[in-house]
N, CA, C and O atoms as CSV, one atom per row, in Angstrom:
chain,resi,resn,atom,element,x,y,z
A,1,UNK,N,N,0.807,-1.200,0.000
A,1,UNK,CA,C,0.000,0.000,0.000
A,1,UNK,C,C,0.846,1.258,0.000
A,1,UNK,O,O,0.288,2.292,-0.368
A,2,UNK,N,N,1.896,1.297,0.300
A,2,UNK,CA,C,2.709,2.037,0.426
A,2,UNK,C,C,3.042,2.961,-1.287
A,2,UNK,O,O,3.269,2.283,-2.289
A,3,UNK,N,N,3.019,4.256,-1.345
A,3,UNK,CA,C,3.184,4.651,-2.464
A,3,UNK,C,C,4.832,5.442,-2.671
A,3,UNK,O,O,4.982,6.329,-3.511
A,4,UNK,N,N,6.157,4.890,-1.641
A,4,UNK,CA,C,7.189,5.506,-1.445
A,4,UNK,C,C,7.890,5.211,-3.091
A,4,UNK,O,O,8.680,6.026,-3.568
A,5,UNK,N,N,7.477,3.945,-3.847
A,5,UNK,CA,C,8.409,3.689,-4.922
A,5,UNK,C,C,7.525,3.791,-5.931
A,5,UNK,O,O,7.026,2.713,-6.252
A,6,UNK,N,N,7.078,4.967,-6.686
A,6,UNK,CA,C,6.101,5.300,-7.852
A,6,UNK,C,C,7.237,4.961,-9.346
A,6,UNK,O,O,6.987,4.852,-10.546
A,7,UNK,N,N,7.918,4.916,-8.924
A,7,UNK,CA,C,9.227,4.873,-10.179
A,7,UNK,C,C,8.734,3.418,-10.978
A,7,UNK,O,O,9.174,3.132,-12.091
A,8,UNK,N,N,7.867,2.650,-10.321
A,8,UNK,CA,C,8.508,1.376,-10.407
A,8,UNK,C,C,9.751,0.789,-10.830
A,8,UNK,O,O,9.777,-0.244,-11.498
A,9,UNK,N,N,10.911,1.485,-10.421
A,9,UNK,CA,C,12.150,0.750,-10.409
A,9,UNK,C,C,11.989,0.008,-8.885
A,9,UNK,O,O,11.663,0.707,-7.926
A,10,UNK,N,N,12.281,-1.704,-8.689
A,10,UNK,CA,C,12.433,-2.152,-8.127
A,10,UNK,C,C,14.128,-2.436,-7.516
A,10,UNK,O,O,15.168,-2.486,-8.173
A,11,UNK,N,N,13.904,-2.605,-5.894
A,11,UNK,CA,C,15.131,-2.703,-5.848
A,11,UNK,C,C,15.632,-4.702,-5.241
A,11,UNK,O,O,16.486,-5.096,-4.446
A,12,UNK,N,N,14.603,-5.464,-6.100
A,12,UNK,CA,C,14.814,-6.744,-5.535
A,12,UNK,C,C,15.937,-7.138,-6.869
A,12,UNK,O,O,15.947,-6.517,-7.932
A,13,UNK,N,N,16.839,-8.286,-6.542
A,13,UNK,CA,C,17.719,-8.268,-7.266
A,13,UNK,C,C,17.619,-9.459,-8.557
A,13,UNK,O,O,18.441,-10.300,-8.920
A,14,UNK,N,N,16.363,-9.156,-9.016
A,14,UNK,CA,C,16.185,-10.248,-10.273
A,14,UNK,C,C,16.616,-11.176,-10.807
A,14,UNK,O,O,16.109,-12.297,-10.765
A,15,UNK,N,N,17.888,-10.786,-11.554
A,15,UNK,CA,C,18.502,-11.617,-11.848
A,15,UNK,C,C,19.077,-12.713,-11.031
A,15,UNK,O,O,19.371,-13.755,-11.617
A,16,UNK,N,N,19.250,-12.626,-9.925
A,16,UNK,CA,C,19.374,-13.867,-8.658
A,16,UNK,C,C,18.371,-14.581,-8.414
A,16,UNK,O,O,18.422,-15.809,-8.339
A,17,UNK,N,N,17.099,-13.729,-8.226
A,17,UNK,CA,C,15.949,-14.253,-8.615
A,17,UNK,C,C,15.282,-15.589,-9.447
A,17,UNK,O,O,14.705,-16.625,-9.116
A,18,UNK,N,N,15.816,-14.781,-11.051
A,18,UNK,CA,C,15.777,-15.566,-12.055
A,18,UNK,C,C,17.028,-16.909,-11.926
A,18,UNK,O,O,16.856,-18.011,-12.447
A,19,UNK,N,N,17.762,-16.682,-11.453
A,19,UNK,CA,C,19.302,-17.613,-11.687
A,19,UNK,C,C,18.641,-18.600,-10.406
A,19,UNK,O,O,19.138,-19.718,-10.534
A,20,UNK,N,N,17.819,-18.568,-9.379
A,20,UNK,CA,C,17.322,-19.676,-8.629
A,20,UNK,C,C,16.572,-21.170,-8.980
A,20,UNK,O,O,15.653,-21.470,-9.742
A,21,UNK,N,N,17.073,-21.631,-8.428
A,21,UNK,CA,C,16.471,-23.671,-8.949
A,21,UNK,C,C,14.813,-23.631,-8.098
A,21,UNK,O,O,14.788,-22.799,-7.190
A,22,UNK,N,N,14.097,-24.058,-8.208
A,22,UNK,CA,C,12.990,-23.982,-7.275
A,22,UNK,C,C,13.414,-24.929,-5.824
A,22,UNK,O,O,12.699,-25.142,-4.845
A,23,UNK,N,N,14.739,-25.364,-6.067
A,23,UNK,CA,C,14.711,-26.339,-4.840
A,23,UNK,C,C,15.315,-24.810,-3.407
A,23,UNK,O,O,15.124,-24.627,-2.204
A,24,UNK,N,N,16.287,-23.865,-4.864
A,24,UNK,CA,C,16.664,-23.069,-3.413
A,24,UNK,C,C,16.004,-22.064,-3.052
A,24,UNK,O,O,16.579,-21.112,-2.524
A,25,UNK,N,N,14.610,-22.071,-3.271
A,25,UNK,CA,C,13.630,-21.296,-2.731
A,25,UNK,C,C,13.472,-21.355,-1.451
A,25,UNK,O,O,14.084,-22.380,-1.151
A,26,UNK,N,N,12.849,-20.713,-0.068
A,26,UNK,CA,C,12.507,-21.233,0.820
A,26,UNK,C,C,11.174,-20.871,0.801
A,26,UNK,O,O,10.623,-19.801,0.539
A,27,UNK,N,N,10.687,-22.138,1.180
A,27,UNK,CA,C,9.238,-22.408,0.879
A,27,UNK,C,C,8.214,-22.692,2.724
A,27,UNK,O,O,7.050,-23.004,2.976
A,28,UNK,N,N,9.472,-22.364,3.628
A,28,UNK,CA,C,9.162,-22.442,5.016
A,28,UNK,C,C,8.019,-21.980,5.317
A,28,UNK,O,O,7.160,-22.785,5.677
A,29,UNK,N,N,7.771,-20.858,5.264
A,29,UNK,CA,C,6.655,-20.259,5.275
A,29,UNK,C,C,5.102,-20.113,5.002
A,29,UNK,O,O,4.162,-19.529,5.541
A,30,UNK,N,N,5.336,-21.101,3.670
A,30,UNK,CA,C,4.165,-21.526,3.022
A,30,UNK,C,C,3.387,-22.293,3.680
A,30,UNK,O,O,3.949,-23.375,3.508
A,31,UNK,N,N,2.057,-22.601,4.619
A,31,UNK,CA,C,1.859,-23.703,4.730
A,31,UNK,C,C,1.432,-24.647,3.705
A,31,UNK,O,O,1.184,-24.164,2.600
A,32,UNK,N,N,1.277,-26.136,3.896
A,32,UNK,CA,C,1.007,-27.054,2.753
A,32,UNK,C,C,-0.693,-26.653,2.645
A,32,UNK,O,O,-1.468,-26.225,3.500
A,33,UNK,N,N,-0.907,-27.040,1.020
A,33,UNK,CA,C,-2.281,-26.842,0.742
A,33,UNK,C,C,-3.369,-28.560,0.974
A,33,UNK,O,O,-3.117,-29.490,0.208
A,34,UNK,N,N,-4.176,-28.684,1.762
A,34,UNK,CA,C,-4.435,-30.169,2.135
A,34,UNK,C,C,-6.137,-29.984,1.594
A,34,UNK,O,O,-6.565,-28.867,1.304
A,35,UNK,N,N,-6.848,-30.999,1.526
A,35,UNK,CA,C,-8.212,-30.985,1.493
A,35,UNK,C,C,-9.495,-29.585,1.933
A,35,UNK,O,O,-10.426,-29.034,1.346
A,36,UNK,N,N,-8.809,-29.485,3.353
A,36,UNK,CA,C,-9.816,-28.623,3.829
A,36,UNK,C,C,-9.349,-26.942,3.344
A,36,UNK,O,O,-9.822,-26.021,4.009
A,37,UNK,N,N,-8.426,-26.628,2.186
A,37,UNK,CA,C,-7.929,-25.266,1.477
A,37,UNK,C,C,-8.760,-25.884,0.435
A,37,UNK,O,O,-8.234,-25.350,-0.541
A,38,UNK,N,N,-9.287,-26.310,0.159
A,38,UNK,CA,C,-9.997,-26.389,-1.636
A,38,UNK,C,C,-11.640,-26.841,-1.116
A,38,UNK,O,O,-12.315,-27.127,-2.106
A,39,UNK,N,N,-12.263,-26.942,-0.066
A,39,UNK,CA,C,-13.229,-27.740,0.631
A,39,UNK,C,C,-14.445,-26.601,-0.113
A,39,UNK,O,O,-15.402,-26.983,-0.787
A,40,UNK,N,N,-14.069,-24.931,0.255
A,40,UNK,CA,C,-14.874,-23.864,-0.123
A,40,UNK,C,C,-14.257,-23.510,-1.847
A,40,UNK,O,O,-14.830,-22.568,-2.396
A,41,UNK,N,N,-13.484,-24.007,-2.415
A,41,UNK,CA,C,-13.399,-22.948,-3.497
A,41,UNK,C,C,-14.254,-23.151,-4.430
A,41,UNK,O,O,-14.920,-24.182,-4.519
A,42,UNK,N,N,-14.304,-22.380,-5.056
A,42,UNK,CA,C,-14.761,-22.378,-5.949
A,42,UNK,C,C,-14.401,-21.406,-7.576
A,42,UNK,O,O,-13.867,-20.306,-7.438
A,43,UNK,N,N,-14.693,-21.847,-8.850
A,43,UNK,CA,C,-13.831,-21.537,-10.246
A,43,UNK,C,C,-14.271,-20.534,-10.192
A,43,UNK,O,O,-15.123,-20.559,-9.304
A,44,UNK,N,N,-14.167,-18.936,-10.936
A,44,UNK,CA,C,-14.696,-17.992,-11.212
A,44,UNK,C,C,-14.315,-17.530,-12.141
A,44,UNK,O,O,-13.374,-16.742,-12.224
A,45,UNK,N,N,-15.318,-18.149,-13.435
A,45,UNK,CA,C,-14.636,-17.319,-14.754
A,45,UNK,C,C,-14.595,-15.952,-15.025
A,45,UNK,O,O,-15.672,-15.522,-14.612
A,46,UNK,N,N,-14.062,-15.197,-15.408
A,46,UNK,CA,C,-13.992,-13.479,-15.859
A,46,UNK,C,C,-15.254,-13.170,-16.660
A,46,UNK,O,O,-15.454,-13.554,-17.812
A,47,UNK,N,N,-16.109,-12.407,-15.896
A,47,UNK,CA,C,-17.597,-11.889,-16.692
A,47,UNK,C,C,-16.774,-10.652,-17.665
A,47,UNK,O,O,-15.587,-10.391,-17.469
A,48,UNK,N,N,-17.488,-10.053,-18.577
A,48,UNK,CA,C,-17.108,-8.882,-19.161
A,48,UNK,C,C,-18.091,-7.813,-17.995
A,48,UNK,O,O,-19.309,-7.880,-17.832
A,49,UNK,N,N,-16.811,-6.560,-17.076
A,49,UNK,CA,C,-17.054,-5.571,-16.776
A,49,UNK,C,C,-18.250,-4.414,-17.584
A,49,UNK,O,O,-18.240,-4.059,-18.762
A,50,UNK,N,N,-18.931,-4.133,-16.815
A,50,UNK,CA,C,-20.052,-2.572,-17.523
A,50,UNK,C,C,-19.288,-1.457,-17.034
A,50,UNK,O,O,-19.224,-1.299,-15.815
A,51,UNK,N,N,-18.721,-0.690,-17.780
A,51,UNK,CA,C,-18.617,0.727,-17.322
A,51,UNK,C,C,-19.777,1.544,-16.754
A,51,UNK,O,O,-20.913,1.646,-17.219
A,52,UNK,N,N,-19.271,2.098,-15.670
A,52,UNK,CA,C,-20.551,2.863,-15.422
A,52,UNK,C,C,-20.166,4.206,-14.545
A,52,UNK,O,O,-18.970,4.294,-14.268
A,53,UNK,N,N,-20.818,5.008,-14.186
A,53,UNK,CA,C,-20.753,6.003,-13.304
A,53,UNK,C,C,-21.012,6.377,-12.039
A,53,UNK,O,O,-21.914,7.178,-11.795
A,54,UNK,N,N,-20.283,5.861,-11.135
A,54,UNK,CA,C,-20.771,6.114,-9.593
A,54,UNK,C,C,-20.178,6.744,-8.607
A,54,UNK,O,O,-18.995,6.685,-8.272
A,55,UNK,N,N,-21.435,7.624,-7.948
A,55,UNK,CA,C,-20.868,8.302,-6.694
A,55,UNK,C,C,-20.909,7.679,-5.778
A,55,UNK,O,O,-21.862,7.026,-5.352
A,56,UNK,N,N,-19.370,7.858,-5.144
A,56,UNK,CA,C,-18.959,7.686,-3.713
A,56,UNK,C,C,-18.577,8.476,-2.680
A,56,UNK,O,O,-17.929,9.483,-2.968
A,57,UNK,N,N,-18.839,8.245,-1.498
A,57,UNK,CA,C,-18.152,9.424,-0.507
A,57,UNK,C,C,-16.971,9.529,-0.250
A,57,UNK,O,O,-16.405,8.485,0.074
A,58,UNK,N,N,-16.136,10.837,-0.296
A,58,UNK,CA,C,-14.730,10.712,-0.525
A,58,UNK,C,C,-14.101,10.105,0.494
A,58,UNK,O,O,-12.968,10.584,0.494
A,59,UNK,N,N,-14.184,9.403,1.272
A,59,UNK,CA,C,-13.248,8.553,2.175
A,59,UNK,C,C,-13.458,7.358,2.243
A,59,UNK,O,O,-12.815,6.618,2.988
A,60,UNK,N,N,-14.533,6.914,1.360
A,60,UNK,CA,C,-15.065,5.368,0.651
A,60,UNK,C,C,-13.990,5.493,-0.329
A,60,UNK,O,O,-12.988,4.808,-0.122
A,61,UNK,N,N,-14.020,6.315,-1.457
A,61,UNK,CA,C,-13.177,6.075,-2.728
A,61,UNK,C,C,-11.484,6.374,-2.141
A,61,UNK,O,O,-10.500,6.005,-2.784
A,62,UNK,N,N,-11.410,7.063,-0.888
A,62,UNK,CA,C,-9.923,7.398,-1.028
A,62,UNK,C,C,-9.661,5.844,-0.328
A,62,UNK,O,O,-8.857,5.073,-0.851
A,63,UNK,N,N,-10.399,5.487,0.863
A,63,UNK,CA,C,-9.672,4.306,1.497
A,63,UNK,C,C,-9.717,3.366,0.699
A,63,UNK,O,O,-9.159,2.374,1.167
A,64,UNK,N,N,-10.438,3.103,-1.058
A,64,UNK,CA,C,-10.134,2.425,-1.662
A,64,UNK,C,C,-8.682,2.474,-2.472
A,64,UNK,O,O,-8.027,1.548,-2.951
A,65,UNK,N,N,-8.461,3.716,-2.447
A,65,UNK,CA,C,-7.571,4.461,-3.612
A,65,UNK,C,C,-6.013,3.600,-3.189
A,65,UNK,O,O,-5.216,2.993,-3.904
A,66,UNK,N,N,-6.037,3.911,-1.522
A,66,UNK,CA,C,-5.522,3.625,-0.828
A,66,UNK,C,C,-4.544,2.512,-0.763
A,66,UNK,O,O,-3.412,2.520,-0.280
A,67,UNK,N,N,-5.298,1.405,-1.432
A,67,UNK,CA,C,-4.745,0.278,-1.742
A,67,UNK,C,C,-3.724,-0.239,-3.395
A,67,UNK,O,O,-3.045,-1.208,-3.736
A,68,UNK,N,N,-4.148,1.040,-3.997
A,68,UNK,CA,C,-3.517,1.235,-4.857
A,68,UNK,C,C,-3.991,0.603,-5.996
A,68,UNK,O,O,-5.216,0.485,-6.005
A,69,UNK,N,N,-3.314,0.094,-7.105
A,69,UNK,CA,C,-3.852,-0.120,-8.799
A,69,UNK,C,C,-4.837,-1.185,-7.941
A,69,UNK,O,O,-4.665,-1.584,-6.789
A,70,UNK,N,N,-5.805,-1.478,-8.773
A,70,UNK,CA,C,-7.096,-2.403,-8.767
A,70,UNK,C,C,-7.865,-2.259,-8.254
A,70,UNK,O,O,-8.842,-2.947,-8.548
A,71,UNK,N,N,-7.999,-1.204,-7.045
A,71,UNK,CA,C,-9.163,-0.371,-6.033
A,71,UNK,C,C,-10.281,-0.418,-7.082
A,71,UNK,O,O,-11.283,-0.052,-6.467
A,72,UNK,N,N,-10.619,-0.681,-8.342
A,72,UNK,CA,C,-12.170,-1.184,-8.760
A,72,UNK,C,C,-12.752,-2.299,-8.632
A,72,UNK,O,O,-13.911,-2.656,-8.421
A,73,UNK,N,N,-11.454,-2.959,-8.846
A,73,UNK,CA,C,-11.521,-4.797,-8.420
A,73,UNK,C,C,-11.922,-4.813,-7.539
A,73,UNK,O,O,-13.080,-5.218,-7.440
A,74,UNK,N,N,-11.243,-4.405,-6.449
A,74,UNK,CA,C,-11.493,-4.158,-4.670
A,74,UNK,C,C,-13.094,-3.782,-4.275
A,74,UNK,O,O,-13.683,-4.166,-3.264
A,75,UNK,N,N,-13.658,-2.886,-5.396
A,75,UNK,CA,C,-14.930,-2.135,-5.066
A,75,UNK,C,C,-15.692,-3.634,-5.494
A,75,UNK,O,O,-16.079,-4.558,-4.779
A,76,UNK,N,N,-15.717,-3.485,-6.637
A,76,UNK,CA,C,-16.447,-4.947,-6.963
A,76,UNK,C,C,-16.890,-5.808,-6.894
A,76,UNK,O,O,-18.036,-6.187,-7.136
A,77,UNK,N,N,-15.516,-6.539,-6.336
A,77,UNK,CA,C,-15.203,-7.717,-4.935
A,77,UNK,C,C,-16.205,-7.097,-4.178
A,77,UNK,O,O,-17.215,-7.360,-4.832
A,78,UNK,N,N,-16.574,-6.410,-3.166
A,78,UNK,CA,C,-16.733,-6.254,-2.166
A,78,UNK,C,C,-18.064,-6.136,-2.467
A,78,UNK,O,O,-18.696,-6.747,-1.604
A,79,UNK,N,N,-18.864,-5.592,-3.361
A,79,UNK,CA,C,-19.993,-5.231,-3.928
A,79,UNK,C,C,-20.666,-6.714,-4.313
A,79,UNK,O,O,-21.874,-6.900,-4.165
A,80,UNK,N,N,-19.971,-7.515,-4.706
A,80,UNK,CA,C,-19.941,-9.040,-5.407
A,80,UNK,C,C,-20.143,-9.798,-3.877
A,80,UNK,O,O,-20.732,-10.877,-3.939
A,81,UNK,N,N,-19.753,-9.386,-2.633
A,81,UNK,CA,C,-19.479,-10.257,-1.675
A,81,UNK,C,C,-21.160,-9.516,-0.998
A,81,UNK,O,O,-22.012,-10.254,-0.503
A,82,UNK,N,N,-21.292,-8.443,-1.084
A,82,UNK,CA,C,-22.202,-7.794,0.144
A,82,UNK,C,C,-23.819,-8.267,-0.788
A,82,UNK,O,O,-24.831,-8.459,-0.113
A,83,UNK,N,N,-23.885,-8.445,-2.743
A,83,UNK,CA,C,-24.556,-9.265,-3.087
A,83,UNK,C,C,-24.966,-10.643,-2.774
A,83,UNK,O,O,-26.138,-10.945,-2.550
A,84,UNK,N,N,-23.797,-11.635,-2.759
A,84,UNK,CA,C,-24.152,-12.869,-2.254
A,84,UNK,C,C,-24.851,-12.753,-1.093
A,84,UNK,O,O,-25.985,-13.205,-0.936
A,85,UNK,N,N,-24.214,-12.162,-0.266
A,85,UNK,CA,C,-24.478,-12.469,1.077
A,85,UNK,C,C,-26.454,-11.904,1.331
A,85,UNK,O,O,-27.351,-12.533,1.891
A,86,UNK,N,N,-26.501,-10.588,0.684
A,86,UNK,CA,C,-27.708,-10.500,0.432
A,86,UNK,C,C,-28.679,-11.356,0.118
A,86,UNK,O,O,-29.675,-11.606,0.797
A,87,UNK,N,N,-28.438,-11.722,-0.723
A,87,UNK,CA,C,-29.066,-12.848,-1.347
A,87,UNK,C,C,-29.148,-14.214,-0.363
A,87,UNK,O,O,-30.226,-14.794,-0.239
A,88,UNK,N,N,-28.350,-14.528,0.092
A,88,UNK,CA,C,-28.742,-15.393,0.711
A,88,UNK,C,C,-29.237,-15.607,1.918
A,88,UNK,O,O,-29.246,-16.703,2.478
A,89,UNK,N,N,-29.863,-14.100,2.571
A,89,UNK,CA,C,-30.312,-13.899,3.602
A,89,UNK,C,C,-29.321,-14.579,4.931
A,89,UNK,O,O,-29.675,-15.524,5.636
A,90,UNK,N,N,-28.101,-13.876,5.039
A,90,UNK,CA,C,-27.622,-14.554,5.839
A,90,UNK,C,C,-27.488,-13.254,7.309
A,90,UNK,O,O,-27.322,-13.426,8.516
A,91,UNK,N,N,-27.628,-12.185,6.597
A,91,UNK,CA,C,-27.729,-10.841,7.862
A,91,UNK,C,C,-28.930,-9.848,7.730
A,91,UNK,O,O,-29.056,-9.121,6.744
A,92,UNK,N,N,-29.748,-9.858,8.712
A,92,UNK,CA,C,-30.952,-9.740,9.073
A,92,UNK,C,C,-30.712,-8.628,8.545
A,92,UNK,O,O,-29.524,-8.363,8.360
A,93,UNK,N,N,-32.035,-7.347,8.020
A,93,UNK,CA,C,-31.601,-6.025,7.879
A,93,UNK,C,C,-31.007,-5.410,6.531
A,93,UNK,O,O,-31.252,-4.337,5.980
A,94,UNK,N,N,-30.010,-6.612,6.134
A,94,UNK,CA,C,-29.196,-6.028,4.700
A,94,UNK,C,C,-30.489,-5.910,3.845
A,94,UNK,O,O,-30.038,-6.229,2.745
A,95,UNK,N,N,-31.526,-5.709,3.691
A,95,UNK,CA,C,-32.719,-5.372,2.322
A,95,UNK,C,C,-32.935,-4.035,3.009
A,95,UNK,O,O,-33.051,-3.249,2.068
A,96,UNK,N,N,-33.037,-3.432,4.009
A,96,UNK,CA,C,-33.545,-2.373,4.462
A,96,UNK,C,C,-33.047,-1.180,3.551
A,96,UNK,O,O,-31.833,-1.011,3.668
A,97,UNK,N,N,-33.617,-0.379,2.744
A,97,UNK,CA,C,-33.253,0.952,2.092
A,97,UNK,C,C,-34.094,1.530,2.251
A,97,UNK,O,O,-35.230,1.233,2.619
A,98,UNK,N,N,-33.273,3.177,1.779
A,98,UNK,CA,C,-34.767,4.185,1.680
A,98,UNK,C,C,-35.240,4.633,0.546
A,98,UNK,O,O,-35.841,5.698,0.406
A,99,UNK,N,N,-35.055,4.049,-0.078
A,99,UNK,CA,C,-35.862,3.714,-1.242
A,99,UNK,C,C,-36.609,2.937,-1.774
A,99,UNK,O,O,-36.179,1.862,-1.354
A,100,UNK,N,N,-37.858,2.601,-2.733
A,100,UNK,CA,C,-38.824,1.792,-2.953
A,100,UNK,C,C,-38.067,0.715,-4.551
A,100,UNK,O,O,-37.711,1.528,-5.404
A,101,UNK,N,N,-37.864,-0.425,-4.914
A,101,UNK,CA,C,-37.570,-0.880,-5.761
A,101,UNK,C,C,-38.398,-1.493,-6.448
A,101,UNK,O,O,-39.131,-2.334,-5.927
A,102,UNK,N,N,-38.468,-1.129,-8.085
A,102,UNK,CA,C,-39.031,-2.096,-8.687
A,102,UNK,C,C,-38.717,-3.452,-9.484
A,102,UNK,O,O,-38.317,-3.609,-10.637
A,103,UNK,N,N,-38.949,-4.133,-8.745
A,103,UNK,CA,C,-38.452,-5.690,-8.934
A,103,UNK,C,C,-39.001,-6.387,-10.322
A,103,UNK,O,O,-38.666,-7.548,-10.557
A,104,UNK,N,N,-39.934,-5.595,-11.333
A,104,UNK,CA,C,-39.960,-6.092,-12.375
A,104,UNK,C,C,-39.091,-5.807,-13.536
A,104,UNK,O,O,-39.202,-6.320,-14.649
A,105,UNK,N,N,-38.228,-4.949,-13.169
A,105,UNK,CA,C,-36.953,-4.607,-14.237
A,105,UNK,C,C,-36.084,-5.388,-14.271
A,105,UNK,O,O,-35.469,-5.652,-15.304
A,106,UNK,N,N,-35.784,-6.091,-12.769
A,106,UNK,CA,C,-34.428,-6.793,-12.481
A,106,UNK,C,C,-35.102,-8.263,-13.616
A,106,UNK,O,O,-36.150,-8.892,-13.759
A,107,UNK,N,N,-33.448,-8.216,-14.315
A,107,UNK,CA,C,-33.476,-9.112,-15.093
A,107,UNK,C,C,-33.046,-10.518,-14.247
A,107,UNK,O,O,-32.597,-10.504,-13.101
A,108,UNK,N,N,-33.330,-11.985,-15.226
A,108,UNK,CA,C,-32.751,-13.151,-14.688
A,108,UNK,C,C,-31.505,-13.348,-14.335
A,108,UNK,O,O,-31.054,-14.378,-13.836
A,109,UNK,N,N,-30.686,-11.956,-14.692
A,109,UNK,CA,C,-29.064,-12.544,-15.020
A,109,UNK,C,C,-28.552,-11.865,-13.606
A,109,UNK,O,O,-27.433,-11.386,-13.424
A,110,UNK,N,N,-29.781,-11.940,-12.508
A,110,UNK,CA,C,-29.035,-11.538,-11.588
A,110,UNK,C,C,-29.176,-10.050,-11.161
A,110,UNK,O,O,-29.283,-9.816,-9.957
A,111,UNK,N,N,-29.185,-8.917,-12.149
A,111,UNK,CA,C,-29.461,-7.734,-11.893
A,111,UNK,C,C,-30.003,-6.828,-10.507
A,111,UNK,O,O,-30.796,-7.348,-9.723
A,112,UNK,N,N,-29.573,-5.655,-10.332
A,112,UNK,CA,C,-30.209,-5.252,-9.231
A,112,UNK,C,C,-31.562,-4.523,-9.744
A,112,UNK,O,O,-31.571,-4.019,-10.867
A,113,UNK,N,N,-32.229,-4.493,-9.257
A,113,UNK,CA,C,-33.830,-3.782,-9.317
A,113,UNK,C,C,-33.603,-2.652,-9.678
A,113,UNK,O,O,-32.545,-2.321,-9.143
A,114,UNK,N,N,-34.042,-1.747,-10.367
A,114,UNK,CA,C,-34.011,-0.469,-9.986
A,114,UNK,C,C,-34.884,0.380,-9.109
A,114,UNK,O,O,-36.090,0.174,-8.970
A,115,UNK,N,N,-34.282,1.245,-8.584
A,115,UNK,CA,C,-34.538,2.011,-7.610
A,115,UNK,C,C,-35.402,3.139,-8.436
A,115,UNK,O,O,-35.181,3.303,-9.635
A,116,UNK,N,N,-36.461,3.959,-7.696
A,116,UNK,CA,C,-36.792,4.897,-7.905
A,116,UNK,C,C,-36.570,6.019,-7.386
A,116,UNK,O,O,-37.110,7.027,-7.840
């Protein structure tokens, strides 16, 4: 998150990098991947993105900004996560708005309603 090296000149030493065997990696750190790491996953192919236009409050978009290149991904994700979860009625309250929706616009493909 840090924005001290905008240059992108890196100062890791690559070519040592590159000149490594995978055996002299250290891989200590990693834990092993066993049954119960793949138990939830699931594939997620790449939909094609909609451009669109949205307002946010400036300390929503900066603490996204924050994180640096992909903060739309980030919005997305998160927009993609607070959907499911909607949907599956798992937190009491998340339908509550102040606004009235009409639910005959929302298409099959998932769509949100529009709002009036």
């Amino acid at each position: 998150m840090s924005k001290s090296n905008l240059s992108g000149n890196s100062e890791t030493d690559w070519a040592r990098i590159d000149a490594m065997s995978d055996a002299e990696i250290d891989t200590s750190d990693i834990p092993p991947l066993d049954q119960n790491f793949f138990a939830n996953a699931e594939i997620r192919m790449p939909k094609r993105k909609e451009s669109i236009t949205i307002r946010l409050d400036p300390d929503v978009l900066g603490w996204f900004r924050n994180f640096g290149k992909g903060y739309q991904t980030r919005i997305n994700a998160v927009l993609r996560a607070y959907m499911e979860i909607s949907a599956s009625n798992q937190i009491q309250g998340v339908h509550e708005t102040r606004g009235e929706y009409k639910t005959d616009r929302a298409s099959s493909r998932g769509e949100a309603p529009v709002e009036e």
